[in-house]
C-alpha positions in Angstrom: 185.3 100.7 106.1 186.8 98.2 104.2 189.9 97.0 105.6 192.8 97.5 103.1 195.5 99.6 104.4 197.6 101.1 100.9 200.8 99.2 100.9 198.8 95.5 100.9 198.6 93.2 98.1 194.9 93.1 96.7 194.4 90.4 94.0 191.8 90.5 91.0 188.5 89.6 93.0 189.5 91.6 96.2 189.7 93.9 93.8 186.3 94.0 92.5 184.6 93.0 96.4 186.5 95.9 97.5 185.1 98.4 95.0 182.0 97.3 94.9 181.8 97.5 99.2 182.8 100.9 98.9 180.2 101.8 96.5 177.7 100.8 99.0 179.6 102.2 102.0 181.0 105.5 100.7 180.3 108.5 102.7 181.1 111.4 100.4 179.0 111.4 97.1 182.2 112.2 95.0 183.3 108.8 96.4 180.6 106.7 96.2 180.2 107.8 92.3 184.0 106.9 91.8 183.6 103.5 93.3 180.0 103.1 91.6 181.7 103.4 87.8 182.4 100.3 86.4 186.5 99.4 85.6 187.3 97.0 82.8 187.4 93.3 83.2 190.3 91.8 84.6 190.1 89.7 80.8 189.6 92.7 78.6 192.5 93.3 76.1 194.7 95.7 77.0 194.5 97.6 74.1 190.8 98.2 74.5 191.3 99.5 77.8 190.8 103.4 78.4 193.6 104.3 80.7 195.3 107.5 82.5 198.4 108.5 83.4 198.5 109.7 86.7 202.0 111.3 88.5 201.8 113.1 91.7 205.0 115.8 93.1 205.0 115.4 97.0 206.7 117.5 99.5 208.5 113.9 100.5 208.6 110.1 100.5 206.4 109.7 103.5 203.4 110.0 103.0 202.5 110.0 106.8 204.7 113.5 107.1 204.5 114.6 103.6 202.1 116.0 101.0 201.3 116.0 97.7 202.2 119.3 95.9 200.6 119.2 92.1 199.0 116.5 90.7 199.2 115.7 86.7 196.5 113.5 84.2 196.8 112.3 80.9 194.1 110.3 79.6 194.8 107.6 76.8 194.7 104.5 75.2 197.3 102.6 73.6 196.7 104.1 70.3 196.4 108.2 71.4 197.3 110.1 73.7 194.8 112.5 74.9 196.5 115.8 75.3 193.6 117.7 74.8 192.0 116.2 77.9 195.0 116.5 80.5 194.5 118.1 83.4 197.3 119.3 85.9 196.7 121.1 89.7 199.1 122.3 91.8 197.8 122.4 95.5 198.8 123.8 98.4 200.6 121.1 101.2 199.8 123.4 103.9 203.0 122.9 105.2 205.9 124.4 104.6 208.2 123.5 101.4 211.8 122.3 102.0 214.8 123.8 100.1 215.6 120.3 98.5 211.6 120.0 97.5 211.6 123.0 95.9 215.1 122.7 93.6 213.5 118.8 93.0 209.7 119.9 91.7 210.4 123.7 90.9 207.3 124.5 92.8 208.0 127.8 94.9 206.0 128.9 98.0 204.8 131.8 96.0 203.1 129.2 94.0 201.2 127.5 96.7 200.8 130.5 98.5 198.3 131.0 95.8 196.6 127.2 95.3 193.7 125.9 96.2 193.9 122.3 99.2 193.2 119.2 97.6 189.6 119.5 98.8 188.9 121.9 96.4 189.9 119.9 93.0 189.1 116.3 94.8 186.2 116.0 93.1 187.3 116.9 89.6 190.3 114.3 90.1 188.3 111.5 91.2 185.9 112.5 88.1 188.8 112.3 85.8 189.8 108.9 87.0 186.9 107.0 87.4 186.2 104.0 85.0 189.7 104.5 84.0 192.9 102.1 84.4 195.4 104.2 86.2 198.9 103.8 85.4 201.9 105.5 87.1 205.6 104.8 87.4 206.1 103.4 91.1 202.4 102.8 93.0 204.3 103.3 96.2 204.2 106.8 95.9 200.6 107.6 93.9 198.8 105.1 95.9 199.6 105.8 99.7 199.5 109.2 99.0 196.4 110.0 97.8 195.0 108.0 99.7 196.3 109.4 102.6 195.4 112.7 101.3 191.6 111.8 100.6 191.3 110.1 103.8 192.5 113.2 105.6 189.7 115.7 104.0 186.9 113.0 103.7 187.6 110.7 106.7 187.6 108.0 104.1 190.2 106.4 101.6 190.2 105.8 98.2 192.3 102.5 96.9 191.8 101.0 93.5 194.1 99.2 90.7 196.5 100.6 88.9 199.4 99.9 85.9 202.9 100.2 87.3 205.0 100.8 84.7 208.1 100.5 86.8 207.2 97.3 88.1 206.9 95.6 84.5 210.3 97.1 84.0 211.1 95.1 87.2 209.9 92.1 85.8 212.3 92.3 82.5 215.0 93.8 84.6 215.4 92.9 88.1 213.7 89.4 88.2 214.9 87.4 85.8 218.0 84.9 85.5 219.9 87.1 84.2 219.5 90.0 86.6 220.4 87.6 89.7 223.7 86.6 87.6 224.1 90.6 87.2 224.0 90.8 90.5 226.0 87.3 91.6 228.6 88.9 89.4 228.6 92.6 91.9 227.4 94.2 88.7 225.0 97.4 90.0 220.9 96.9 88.9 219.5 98.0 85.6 218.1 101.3 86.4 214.0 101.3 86.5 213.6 105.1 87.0 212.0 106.8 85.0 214.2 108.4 82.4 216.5 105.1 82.0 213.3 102.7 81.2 212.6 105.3 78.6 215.7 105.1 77.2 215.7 101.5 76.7 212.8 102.3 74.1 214.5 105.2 72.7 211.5 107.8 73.5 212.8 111.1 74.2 214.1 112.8 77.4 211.8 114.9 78.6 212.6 117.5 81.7 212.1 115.4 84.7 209.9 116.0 87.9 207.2 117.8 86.5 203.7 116.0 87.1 202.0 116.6 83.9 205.3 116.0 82.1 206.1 112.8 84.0 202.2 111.9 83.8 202.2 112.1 79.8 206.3 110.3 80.0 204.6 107.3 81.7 201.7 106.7 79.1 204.1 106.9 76.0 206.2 104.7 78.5 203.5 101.9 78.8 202.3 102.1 75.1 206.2 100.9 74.4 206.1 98.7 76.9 203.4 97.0 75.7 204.3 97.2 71.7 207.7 95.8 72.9 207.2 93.0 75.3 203.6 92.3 75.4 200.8 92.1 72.6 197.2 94.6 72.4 195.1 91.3 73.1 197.1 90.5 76.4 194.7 90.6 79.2 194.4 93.6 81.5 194.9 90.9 84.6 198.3 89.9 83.1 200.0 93.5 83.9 197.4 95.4 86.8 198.2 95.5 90.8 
């Protein structure tokens, strides 16, 4: 197996070795056809780049003691949003839910009681990915996670790039001149959650921790993003990790 464990930094052409070694190394068939689609060129314009949204409610931060509980899509681009093709799963953890994970993601046991593992809608997720840009809000949790989880049921991983739409907040807000002098002067961080970096480009509040709901807030989050601060022919290779 190739050997990228989920938290390293892969650049552009590690990226495109490391897919196209799976492709030829890939054990499960669902796999092998998610590795074998093509993704954009790092050079492609951004806005001719068919994306989705991906957000993922876990049972916990770890993902080496916690598991993912529902799992929300929303395919787009950066002129529509494809509500009619969104997809959302709730799966069962097979472990039991904590108090404080319930009253965060409002999924009850009764509700898992009754959903199917991830193996069962695996294939249909990595389906509704593939020879799409992922973009979430945080990598840290999407990425290890499902990875994690895939690795667990096929004894394989499954890494690839993604859009972070916190981390270009980031850039803007917690890298820059001025956010070291915010901070040399004890002032707290601009907040990059979320709902605040929403705010900041006066979309609406939506009701939080809900993964199709936070799947669909991300996309309209990067379409403003990128209307605001960047330009549709920026590269794809500017803004992916």
């Amino acid at each position: 197996m190739f050997g990228i464990r989920p938290r390293q930094k892969i650049t552009q052409a590690d990226w495109a070795g490391y897919m196209a070694q799976r492709a030829q190394q890939a054990a499960s068939s669902a796999i092998q056809q998610f590795f074998s689609t093509p993704l954009p060129d790092p050079e492609t314009p951004i806005a001719e780049v068919p994306m989705v949204a991906l957000d993922m409610e876990t049972t916990g931060l770890d993902e080496r003691r916690h598991a993912i509980v529902s799992i929300g899509l929303v395919p787009f681009t950066l002129n529509r949003i494809k509500l009619a093709e969104r997809r959302y799963w709730v799966v069962n953890p097979s472990r039991p839910l904590a108090e404080a994970s319930i009253a965060y993601h409002h999924i009850t046991h009764s509700e898992i009681a009754q959903a199917p593992d991830l193996e069962v809608i695996l294939d249909e997720v990595l389906a509704a990915l593939a020879g799409r840009l992922v973009v979430v809000h945080f990598r840290n949790i999407e990425r290890p996670f499902l990875d994690a989880a895939i690795k667990a049921r096929r004894g394989e991983g499954v890494l690839f790039p993604m859009i972070d739409t916190m981390s270009l907040e980031a850039r803007l807000h917690r890298q820059t001149l001025w956010a070291r002098f915010r901070r040399w002067l004890g002032r707290p961080p601009v907040s990059i959650r979320l709902h605040a970096s929403r705010e900041r480009y006066g979309l609406p509040a939506y009701q939080g921790h809900h993964a199709l709901v936070d799947a669909l807030a991300t996309a309209e989050l990067l379409q403003a993003q990128i209307a605001t601060h960047y330009r549709p022919h920026t590269p794809l290779k500017d803004i992916w990790c």
